[in-house]
C-alpha positions, -999 to 999 in steps of 0.1 A, spaced: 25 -225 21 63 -233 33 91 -227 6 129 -238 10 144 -213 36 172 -209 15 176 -214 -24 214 -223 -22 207 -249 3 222 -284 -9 200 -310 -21 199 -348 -2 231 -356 -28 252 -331 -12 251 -305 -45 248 -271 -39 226 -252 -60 233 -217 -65 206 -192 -68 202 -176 -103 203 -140 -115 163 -129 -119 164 -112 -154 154 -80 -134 183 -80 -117 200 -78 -152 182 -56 -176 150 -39 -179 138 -64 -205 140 -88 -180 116 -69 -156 92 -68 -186 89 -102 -191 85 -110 -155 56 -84 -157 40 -100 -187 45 -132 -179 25 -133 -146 -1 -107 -161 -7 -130 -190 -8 -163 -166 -32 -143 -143 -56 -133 -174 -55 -170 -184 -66 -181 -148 -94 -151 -148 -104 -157 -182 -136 -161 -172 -147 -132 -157 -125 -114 -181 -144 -123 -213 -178 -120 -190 -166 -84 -181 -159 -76 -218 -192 -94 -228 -209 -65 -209 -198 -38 -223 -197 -56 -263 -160 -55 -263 -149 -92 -269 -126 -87 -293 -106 -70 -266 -98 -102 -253 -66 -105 -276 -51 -76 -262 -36 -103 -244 -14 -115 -268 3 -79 -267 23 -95 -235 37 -118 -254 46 -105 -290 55 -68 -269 83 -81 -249 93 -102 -276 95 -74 -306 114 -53 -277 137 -77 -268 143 -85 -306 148 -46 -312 174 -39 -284 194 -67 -297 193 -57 -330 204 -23 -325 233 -41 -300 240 -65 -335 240 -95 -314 210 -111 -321 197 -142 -302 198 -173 -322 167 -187 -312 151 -156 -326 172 -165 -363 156 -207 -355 124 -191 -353 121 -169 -379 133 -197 -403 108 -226 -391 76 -198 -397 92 -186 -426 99 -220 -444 63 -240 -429 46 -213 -435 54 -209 -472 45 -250 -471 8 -238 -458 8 -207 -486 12 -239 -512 -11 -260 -502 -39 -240 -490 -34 -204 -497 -40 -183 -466 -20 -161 -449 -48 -157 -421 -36 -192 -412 -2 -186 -410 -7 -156 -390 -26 -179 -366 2 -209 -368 27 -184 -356 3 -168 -329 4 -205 -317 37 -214 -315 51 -179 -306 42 -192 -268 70 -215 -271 95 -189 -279 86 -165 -252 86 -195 -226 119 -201 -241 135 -168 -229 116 -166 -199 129 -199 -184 140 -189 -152 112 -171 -144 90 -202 -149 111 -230 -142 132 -216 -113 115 -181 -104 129 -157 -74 109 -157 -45 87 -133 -50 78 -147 -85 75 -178 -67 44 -164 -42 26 -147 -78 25 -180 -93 15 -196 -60 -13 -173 -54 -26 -183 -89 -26 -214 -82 -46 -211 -51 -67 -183 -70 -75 -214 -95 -85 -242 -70 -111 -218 -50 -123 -211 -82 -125 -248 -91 -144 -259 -58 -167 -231 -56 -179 -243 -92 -180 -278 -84 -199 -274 -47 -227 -253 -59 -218 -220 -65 -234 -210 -102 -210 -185 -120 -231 -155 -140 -206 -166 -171 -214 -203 -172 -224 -214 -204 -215 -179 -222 -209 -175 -255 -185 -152 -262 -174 -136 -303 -144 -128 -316 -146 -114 -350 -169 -143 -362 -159 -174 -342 -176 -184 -310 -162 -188 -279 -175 -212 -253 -167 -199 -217 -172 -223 -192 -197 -246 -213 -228 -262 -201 -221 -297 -201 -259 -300 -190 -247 -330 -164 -265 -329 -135 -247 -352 -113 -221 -328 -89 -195 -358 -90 -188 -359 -125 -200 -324 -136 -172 -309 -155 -161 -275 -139 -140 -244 -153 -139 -224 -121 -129 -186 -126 -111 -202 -161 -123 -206 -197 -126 -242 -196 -125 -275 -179 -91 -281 -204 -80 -247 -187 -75 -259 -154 -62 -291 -163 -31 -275 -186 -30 -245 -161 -25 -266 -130 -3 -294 -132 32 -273 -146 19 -247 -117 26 -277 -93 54 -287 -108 71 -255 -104 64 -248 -66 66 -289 -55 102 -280 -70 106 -253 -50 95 -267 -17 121 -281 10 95 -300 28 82 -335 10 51 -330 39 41 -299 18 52 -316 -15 24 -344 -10 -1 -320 2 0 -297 -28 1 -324 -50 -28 -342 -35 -46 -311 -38 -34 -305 -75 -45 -340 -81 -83 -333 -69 -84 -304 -88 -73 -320 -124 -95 -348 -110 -126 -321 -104 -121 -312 -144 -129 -351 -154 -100 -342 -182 -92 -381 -182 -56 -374 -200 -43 -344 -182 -53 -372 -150 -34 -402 -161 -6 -377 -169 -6 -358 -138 -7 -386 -114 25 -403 -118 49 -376 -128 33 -359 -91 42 -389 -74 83 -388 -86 83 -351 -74 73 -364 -36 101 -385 -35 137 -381 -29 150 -358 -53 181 -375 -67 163 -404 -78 138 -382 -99 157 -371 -129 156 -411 -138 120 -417 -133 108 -385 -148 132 -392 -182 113 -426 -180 79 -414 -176 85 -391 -203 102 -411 -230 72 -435 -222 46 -410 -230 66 -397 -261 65 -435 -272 21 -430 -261 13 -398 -280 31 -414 -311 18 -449 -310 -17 -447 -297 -31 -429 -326 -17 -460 -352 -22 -488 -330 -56 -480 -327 -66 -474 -360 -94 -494 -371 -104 -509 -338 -139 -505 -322 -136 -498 -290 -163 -510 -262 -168 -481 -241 -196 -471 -215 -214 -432 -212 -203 -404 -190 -175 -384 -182 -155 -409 -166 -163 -435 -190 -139 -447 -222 -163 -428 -246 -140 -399 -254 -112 -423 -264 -136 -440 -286 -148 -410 -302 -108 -401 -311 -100 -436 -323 -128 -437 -342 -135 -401 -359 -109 -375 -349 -75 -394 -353 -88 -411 -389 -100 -379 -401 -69 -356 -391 -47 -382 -409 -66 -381 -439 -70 -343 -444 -32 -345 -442 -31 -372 -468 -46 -350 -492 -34 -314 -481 5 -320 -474 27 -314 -497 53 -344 -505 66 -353 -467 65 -315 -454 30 -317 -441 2 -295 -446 21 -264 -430 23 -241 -402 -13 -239 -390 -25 -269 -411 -46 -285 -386 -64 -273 -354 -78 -240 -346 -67 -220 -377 -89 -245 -399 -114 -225 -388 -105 -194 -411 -97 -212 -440 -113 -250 -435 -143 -246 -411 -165 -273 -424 -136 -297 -417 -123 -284 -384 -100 -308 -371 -91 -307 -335 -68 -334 -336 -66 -341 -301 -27 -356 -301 5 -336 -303 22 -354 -330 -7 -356 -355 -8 -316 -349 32 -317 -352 31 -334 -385 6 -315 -400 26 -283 -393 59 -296 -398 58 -332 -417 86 -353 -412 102 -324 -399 86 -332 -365 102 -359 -360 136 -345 -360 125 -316 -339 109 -346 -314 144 -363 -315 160 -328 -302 131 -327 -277 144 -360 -269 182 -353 -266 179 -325 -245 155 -351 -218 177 -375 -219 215 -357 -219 232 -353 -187 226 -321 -176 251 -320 -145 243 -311 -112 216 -285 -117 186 -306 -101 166 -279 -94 161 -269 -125 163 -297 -147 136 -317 -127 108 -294 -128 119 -295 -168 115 -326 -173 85 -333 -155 67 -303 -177 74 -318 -209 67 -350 -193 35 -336 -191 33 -320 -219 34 -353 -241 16 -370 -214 -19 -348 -216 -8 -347 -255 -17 -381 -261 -55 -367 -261 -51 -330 -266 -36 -308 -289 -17 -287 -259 6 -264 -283 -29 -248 -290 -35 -238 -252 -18 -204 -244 -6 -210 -207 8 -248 -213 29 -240 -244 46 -209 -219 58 -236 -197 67 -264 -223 96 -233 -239 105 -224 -207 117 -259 -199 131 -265 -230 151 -230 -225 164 -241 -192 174 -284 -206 193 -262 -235 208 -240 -211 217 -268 -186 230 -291 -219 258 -261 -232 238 -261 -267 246 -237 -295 214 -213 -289 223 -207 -251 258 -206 -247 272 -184 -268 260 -151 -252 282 -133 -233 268 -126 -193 261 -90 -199 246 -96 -232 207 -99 -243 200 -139 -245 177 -133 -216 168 -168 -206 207 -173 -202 212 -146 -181 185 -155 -158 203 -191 -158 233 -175 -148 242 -189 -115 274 -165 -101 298 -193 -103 294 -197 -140 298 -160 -145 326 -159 -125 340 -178 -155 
């Protein structure tokens, strides 16, 4: 696999990008996250044989030693800047959306184990958020990590879908009392359309792990050549899972990234405004119609099954659980149902129906600041901004269908670009940290000419 020769080297509109300061380079924090980051990303793309590994010796419940990458670096980095009084404000934004959704979930159903869980969710976002550079524009070596994951992913992928039979197929793993499927039995015998999870949990796995894993090294890549051949063989992967949504998603925003990249900031901003416009409006348009629909994987049948059970029924538990136009409450929908709420366990299967029910009306003026960071000029950094973009174009894209904020991996990617459009748009929780302070996603999009200043 070819990367760009040279990181500073100008794109096809003459600009020169300048290569950023790696967090290690800066503090030791920095190296932790960098650690953590690809630690946790590996364990997501080995959760297979992780969980099968653990199943052996009883120890399941172990599995969630993985969130200890995230909320570790996290608490440290939140500690060191305490004690240096200079406190990130993303970490003060944070701390008052759990605080103040939470307390909406406390008053309308009473448990605290879903709050916990609500902020276990989201807390993705904000590490992603500080780890920007590392995701969005990582060093080199970074770069080859996250390249050899991906490549680790698509063996794993084909061997499952050509025959080989994985000793965790169809396992069902326990943590504390809920079961966990690991790479479920579909029972579909037909190899074309037989859903595969390769060496990760799930079919969904490989379709939110692989796509912003593309992204990221198609934006690193000089040669358009190797551009369309990784994306061709991102494309048969996704297209291997039969995830119909993270397809239709993937497809178009892979195509921009093979063409010229001055003209892909425009297209991508389009593609994703379009699917913002999707994940909000498909859910109500559809409401009440029967839809015709065939059998099988590849068939409409999944669709119908949303338009007709899971969208109706997620709007009407939040109907009668939200409180005035604040929603339901941090964790009011999805997984954490399942502590508090099993018998009606809503998936919800669309990013804004899970977005209201955490944060009412309240999500649609965090979606409009989504939305303003897309769409704002962002100056010349291409380099970053495009593989930004494209992310949460795909984000809202595979949204339409799935609840993505509830995957570990793809919420990591969705902060991280929103860290670098924030960064790249001078806002309030990025700029105001000094270059030798402890905002670490600024200082890792530090580029030497703006430090200079």
């Amino acid at each position: 696999m070819a990367y760009s020769a040279s990181l500073t080297k100008p794109l096809h509109t003459g600009v020169t990008i300048a290569a950023p300061v790696a967090p290690s380079a800066v503090q030791p924090v920095g190296k932790l996250f960098i650690v953590c980051t690809l630690i946790y990303l590996g364990i997501y793309a080995l959760q297979a044989p992780v969980r099968y590994g653990l199943s052996l010796i009883g120890r399941d419940e172990l599995v969630l030693v993985r969130d200890t990458l995230v909320l570790g670096p996290l608490g440290l980095l939140l500690a060191v800047q305490a004690m240096q009084l200079r406190i990130h404000p993303a970490f003060v934004v944070a701390a008052a959306l759990f605080t103040f959704h939470g307390l909406v979930l406390f008053g309308t159903i009473g448990s605290l184990v879903g709050i916990v869980y609500g902020i276990k969710i989201l807390v993705n976002l904000l590490f992603g958020f500080f780890a920007a550079s590392l995701l969005i524009y990582p060093s080199r070596r970074t770069t080859k990590v996250l390249a050899f994951i991906w490549f680790v992913t698509l063996v794993g992928v084909c061997l499952d879908k050509f025959g080989v039979t994985f000793p965790w197929a169809g396992m069902k793993a326990f943590v504390g009392n809920l079961p966990v499927d690991v790479s479920r039995d579909w029972e579909i015998q037909d190899p074309f359309t037989r859903r595969v999870a390769g060496f990760t949990r799930s079919s969904i796995a490989v379709a939110a792990l692989m796509p912003p894993l593309t992204i990221v090294l198609m934006s690193r890549m000089w040669s358009r050549a190797w551009r369309f051949l990784v994306a061709v063989l991102a494309v048969a992967v996704v297209f291997m899972t039969t995830q119909k949504g993270a397809i239709v998603a993937f497809i178009p925003i892979a195509a921009v990234l093979c063409m010229r990249p001055e003209v892909q900031p425009k297209l991508l901003r389009l593609l994703c405004m379009a699917f913002i416009t999707l994940a909000i409006a498909l859910p109500l348009i559809t409401w009440g119609i029967h839809l015709t629909h065939g059998a099988g994987v590849f068939s409409t049948e999944s669709l119908y099954l949303r338009i007709a059970y899971t969208w109706p029924d997620a709007i009407d538990w939040i109907q009668r659980h939200q409180m005035l136009v604040f929603g339901v409450g941090l964790g009011g929908i999805g997984g954490p149902q399942r502590f508090y709420a099993s018998s009606s366990f809503n998936p919800a299967d669309n990013i804004m129906i899970l977005l209201y029910a955490y944060f009412g009306v309240f999500a649609l003026i965090y979606l409009g600041l989504v939305i303003a960071a897309v769409m704002k000029p962002t100056g010349e950094a291409l380099q970053r901004v495009i593989p930004a973009i494209a992310i949460i174009a795909f984000c809202f894209g595979y949204g339409t269908v799935l609840s993505v904020i509830e995957d570990q991996a793809l919420p990591l990617f969705m902060g991280a670009a929103l860290g670098v459009l924030c960064m790249e748009s001078r806002w309030g929780l990025t700029r105001n940290i000094a270059p030798n302070g402890l905002g670490l996603h600024n200082l890792a999009l530090q580029t030497p000419a703006r430090q200079a200043r």
